[in-house]
N, C-alpha and C positions, 0 to 999 in steps of 0.2 A: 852247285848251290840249288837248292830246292826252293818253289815259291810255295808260299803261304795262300790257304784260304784265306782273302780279306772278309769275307763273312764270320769265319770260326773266329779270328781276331776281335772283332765287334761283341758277336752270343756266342760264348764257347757251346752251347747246347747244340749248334752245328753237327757235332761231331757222336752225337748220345750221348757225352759221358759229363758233363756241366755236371751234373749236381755230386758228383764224386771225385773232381778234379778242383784242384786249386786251394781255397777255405772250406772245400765242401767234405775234402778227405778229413780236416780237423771234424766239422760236422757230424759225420758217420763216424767217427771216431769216437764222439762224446755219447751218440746216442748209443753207440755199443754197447761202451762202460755203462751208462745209465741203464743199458737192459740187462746186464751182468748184476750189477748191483741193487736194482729192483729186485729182479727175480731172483736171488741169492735170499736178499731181506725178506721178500715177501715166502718165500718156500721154507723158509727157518721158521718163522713165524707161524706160517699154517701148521706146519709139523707139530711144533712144539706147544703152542699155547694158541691154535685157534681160536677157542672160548670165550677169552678173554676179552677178543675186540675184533671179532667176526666180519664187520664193516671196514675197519680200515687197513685189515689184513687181505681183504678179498680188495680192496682198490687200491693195495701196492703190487697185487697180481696184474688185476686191470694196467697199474701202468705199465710195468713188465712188459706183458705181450705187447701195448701200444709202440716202447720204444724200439720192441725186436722188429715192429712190421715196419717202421719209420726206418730202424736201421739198414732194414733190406731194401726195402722201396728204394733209400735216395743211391745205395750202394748202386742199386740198378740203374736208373735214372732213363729208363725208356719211357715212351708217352703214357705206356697205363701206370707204371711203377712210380708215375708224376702224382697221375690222379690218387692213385693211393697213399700214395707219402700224403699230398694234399688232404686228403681225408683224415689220415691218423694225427697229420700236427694239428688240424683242428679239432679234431676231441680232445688232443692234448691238452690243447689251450683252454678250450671249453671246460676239460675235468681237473685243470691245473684253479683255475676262477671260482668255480663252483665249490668244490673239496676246499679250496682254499679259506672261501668265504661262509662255509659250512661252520667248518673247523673253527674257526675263530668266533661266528656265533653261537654256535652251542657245543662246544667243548664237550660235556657230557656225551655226545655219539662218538666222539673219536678218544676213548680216552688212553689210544698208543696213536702215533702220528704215522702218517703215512708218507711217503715221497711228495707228497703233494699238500700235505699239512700246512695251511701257514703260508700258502703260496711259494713251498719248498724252503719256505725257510731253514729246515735242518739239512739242506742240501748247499744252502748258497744262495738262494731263490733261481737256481739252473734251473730247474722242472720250470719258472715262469718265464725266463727270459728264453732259453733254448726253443720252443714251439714258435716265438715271434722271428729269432734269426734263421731258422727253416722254412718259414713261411717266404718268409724276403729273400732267400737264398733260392726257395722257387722259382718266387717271380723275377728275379734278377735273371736267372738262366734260363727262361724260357725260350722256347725254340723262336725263331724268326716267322714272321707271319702268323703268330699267335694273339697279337693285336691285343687289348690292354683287359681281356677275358683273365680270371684267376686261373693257377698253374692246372686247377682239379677240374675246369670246367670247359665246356667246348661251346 
């Protein structure tokens, strides 16, 4: 019989691997697909009909890259790869609110939608709710003696 760390039991971040073990695998999971299907959407788009809507084909690339760096960061889930996953879900959040809130006031600039249109509305609203359950999925697995600091900050 093996014993257990009573610590890794309490903050699985004990171990490195919290933010890709448990809910975290579904997590990096979704942000995958979401970078697969970004950047699929957004490189058709530029290919084919840039011109058209030059702004909201170039901020489904933007999210693209945000969700591959997000996807890798939490995959890793080492102390810098914290800070950076921290950093990318909140410009997420930030360009999920803003694009979101854009879009819907002045229509006319966006007039293809992007991942983030609408506050993802043509996703599910995923693009707004996914940056808030990676935020919290940070801070839930933050390593012990990280003290009540956000996951991206020292």
């Amino acid at each position: 019989m093996s014993e257990q760390n009573p610590a890794s039991e309490q903050n699985p971040a004990v171990d490195g691997a919290a933010t890709r073990s448990g809910p975290g695998r579904l997590l990096v999971a979704v942000y995958a697909i979401f970078a697969l299907a970004a950047g699929a959407r957004a490189g058709v788009q530029i290919a084919t009909r840039f011109s058209e809507a030059p702004l909201a084909y170039t901020l489904s690339a933007v999210a693209a890259l945000i969700y591959i760096l997000a996807t890798v960061a939490l995959a890793l889930g080492g102390r810098t790869s914290r800070r950076v996953a921290f950093a990318a879900l909140s410009v997420e959040l930030a360009g999920v609110l803003i694009v979101g809130t854009l879009s819907l006031a002045d229509a006319d600039a966006f007039p293809d939608a992007t991942v983030w249109s609408g506050f993802g509305r043509g996703y599910a609203f995923i693009p707004l709710v996914l940056p808030v359950i990676g935020l919290y999925w940070l801070r839930r697995t933050r390593p012990a003696g990280a003290g009540s600091a956000p996951a991206g900050t020292s």
